[in-house]
Backbone as JSON, one array per atom type, in Angstrom:
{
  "sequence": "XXXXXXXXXXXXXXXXXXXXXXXXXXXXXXXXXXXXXXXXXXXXXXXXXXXXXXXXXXXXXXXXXXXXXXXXXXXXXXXXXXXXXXXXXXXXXXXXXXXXXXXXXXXXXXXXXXXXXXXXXXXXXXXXXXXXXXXXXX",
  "N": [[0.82, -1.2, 0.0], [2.18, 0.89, 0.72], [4.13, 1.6, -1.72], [2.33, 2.47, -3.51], [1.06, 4.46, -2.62], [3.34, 6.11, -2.59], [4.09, 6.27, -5.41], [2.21, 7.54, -6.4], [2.65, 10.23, -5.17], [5.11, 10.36, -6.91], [4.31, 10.94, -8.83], [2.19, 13.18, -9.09], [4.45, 14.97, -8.77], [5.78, 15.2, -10.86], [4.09, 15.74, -12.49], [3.74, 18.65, -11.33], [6.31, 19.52, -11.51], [6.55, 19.95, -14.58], [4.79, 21.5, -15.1], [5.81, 23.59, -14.17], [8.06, 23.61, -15.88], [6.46, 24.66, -17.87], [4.87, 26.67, -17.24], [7.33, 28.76, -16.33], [8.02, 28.98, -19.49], [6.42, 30.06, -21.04], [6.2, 32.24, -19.47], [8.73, 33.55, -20.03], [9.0, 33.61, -22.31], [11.06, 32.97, -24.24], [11.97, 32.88, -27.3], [11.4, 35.45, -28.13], [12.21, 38.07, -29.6], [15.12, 40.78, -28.69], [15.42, 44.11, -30.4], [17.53, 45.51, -30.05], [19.52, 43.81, -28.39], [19.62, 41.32, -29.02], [21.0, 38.7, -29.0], [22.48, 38.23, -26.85], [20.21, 38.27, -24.67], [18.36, 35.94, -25.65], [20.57, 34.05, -25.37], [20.45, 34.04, -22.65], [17.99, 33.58, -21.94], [17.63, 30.86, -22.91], [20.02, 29.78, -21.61], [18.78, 29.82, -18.97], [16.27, 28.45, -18.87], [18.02, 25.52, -19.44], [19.24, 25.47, -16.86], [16.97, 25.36, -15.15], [15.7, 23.07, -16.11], [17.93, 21.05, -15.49], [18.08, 21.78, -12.79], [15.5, 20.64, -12.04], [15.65, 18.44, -12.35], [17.24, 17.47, -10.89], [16.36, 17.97, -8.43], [14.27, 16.15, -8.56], [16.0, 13.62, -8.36], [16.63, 14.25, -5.82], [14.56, 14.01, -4.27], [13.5, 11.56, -4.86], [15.42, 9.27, -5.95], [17.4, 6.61, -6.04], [18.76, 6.16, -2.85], [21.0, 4.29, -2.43], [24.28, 3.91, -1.42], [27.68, 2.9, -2.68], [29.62, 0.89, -1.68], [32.39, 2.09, -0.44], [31.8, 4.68, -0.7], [30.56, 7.07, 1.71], [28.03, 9.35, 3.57], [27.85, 12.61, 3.89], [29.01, 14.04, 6.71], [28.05, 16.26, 8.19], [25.22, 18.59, 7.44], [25.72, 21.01, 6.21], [27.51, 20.91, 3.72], [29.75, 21.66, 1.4], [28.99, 20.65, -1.48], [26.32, 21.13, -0.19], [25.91, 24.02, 0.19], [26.03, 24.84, -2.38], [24.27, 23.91, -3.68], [22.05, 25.2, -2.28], [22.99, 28.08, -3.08], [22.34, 27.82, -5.79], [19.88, 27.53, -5.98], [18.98, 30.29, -5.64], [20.26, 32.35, -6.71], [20.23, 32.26, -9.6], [17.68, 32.39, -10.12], [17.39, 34.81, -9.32], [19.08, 36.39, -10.7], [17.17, 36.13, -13.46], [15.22, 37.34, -12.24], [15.73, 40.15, -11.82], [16.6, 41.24, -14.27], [15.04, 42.84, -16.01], [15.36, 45.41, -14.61], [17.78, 46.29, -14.55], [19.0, 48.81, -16.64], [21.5, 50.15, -17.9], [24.0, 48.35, -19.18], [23.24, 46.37, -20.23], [23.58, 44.63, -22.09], [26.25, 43.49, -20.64], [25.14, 42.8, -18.38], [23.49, 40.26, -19.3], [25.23, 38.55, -20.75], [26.86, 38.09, -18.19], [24.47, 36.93, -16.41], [23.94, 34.64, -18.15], [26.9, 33.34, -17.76], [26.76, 32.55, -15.47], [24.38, 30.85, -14.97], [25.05, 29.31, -16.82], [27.24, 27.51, -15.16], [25.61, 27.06, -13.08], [24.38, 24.98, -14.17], [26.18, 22.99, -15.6], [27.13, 22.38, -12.97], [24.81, 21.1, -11.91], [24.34, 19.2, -13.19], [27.11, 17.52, -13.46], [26.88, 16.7, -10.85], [24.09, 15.31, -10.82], [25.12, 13.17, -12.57], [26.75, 11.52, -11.63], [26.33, 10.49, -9.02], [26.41, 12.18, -6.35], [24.19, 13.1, -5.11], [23.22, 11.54, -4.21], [24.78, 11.24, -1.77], [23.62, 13.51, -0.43]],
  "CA": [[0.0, 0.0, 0.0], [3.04, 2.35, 0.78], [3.98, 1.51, -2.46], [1.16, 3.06, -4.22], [0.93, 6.19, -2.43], [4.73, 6.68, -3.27], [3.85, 6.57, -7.34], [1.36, 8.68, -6.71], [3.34, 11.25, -4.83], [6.11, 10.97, -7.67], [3.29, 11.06, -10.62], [2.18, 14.44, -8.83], [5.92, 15.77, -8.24], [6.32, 15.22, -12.02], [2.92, 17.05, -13.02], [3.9, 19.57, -10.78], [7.81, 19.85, -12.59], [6.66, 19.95, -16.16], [3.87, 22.9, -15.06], [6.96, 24.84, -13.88], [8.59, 24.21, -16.68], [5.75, 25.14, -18.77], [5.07, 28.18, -17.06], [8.76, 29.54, -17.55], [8.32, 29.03, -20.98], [5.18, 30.78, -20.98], [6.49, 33.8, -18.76], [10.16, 34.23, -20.12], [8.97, 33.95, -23.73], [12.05, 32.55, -24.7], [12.4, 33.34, -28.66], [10.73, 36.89, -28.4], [13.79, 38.96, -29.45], [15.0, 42.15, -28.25], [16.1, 44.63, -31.65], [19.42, 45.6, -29.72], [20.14, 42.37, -27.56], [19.45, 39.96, -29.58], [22.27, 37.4, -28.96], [22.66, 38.34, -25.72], [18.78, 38.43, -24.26], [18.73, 34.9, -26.55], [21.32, 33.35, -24.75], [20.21, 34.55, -21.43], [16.85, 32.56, -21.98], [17.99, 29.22, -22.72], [20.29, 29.35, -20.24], [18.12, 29.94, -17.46], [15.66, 27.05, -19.64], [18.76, 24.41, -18.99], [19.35, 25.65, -15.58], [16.03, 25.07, -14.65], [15.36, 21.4, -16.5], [19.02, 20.68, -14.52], [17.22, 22.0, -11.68], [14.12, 19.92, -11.45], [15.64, 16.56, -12.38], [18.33, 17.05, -9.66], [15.5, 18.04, -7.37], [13.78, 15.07, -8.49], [16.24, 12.61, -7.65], [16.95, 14.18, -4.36], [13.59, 13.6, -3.34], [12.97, 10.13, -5.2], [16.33, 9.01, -6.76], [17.25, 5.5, -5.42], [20.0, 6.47, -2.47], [22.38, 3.45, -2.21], [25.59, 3.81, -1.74], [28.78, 1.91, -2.78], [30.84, 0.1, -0.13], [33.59, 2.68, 0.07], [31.17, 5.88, -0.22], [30.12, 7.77, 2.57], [27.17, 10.25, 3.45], [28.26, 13.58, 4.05], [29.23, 14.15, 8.03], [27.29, 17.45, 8.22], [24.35, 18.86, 6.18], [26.39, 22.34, 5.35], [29.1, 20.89, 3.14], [29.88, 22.26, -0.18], [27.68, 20.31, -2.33], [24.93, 21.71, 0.07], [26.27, 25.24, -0.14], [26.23, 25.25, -3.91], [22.79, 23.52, -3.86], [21.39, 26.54, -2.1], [23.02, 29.01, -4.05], [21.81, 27.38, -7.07], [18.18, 27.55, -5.94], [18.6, 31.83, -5.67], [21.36, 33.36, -7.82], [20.0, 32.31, -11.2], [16.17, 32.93, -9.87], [17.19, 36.16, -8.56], [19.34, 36.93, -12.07], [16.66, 36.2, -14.28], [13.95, 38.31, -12.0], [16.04, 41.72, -12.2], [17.33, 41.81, -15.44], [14.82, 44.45, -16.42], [15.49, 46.4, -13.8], [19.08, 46.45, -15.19], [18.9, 50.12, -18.33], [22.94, 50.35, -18.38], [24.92, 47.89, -19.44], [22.11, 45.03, -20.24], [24.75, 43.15, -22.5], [26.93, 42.61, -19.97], [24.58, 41.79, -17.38], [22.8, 39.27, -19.68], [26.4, 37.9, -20.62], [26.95, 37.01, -16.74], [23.94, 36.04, -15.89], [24.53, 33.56, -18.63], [27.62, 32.71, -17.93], [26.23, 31.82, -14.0], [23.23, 29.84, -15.23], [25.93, 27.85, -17.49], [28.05, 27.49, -14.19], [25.06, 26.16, -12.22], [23.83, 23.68, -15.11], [26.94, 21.93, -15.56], [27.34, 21.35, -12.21], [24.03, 20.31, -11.58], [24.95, 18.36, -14.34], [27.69, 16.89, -12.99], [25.77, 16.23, -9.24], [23.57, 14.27, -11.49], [25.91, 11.87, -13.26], [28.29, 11.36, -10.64], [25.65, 10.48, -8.19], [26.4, 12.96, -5.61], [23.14, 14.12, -4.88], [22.7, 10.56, -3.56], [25.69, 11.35, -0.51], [23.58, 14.82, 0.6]],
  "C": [[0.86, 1.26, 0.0], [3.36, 2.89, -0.46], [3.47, 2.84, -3.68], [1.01, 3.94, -3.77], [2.14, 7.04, -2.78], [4.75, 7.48, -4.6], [3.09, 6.95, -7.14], [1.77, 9.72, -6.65], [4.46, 11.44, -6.09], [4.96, 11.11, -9.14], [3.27, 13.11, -10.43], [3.05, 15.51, -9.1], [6.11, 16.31, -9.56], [5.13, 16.38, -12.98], [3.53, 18.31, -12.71], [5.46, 20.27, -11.42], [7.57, 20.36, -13.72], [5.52, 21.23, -15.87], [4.38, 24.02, -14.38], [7.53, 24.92, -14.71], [7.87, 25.19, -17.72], [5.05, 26.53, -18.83], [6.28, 28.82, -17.23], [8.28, 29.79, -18.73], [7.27, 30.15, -21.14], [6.12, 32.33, -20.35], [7.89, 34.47, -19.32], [9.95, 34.1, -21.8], [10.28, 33.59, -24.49], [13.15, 33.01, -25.92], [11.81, 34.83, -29.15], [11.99, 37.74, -27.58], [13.77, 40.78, -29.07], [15.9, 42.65, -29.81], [17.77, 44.63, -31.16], [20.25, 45.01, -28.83], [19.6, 41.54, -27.79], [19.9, 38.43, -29.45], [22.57, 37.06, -27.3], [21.23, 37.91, -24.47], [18.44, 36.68, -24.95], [18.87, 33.86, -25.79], [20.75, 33.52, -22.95], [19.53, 33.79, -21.18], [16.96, 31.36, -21.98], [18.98, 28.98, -22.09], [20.09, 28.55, -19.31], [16.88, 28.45, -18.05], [16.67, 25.76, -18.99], [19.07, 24.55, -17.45], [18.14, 24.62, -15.15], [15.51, 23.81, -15.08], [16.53, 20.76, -15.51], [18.7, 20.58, -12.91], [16.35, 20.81, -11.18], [14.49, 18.72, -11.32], [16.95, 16.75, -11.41], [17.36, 17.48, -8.7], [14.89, 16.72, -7.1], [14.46, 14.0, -8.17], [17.14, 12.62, -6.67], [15.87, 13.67, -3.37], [13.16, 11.78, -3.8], [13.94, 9.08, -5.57], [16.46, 7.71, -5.16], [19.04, 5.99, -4.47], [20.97, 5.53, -1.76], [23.34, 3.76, -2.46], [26.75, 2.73, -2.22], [29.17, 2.08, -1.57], [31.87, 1.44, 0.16], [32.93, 4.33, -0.2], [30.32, 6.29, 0.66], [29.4, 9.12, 3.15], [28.3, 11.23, 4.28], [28.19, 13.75, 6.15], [27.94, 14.86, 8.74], [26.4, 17.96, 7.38], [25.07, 20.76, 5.68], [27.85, 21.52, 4.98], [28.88, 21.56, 1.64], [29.22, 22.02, -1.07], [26.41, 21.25, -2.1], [24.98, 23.59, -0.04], [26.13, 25.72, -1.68], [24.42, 24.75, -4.16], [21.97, 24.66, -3.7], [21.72, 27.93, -3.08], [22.52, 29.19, -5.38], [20.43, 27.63, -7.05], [17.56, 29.08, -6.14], [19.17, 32.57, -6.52], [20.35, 33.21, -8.97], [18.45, 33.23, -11.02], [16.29, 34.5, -9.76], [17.88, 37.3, -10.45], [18.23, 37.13, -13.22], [14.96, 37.35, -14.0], [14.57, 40.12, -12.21], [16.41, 42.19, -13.33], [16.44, 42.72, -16.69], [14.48, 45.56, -15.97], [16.87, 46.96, -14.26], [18.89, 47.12, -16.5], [20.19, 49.66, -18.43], [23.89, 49.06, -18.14], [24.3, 46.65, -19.58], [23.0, 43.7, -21.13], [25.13, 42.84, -21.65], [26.82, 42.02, -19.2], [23.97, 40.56, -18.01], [23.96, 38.02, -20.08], [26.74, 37.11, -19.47], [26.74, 36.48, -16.15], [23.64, 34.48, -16.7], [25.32, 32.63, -18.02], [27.06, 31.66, -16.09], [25.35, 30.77, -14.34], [23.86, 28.76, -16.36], [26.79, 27.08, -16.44], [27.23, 26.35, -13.86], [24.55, 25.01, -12.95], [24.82, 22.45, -15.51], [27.35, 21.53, -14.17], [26.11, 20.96, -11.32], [24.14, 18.83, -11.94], [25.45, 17.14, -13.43], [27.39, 16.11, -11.52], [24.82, 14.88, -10.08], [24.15, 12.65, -11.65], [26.58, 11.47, -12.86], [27.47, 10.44, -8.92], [25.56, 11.06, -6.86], [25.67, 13.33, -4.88], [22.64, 12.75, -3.96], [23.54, 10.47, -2.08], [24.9, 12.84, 0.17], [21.69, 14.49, 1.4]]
}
């Protein structure tokens, strides 16, 4: 019976993922270009798009992901270690980059450039948390 309320809870989790992503898409308009940051405004968007798919499925298999370890790996001592430090940061920087950046008149290339280059930062090493199984030691 536990079972079955489990796959329900992850059916939900997953509704509930794909109607975040689908709002993004919806709210950040993605391919609706700007005339004089085009490349930049562009890039900015699918970014924060891979961020946030990186996002959900490392959310998802923190909360569901099967967490066996190997014989010679060992859960983290403390819940503030570095993984978890970057986890959190990951959950606000990009969110917080992609909510001001049209509050940002002067110098919108270069802020859209950095908050790029951050939301490429946090995606490969969600990334890497992923494929490494990491996310299964926090």
């Amino acid at each position: 019976m536990g079972g079955f309320f489990h796959s329900v809870f992850q059916v939900f989790f997953l509704i509930g993922y794909v109607l975040i992503f689908v709002v993004t898409i919806i709210i950040l308009r993605p391919f609706r270009v700007h005339r004089r940051r085009l490349k930049s405004t562009v890039a900015l968007k699918i970014s924060y798009l891979l961020y946030q798919i990186s996002f959900l499925v490392f959310t998802y298999l923190l909360l569901f992901g099967n967490k066996e370890l190997a014989e010679d790996e060992q859960p983290y001592d403390t819940l503030f270690n570095i993984h978890f430090m970057l986890f959190l940061t990951a959950t606000i920087i990009p969110n917080l980059g992609i909510m001001i950046r049209k509050k940002i008149k002067r110098n919108r290339i270069e802020y859209n450039i950095t908050v790029t280059l951050i939301n490429i930062l946090y995606f490969s090493y969600l990334l890497f948390l992923c494929f490494s199984r990491k996310w299964a030691l926090m």
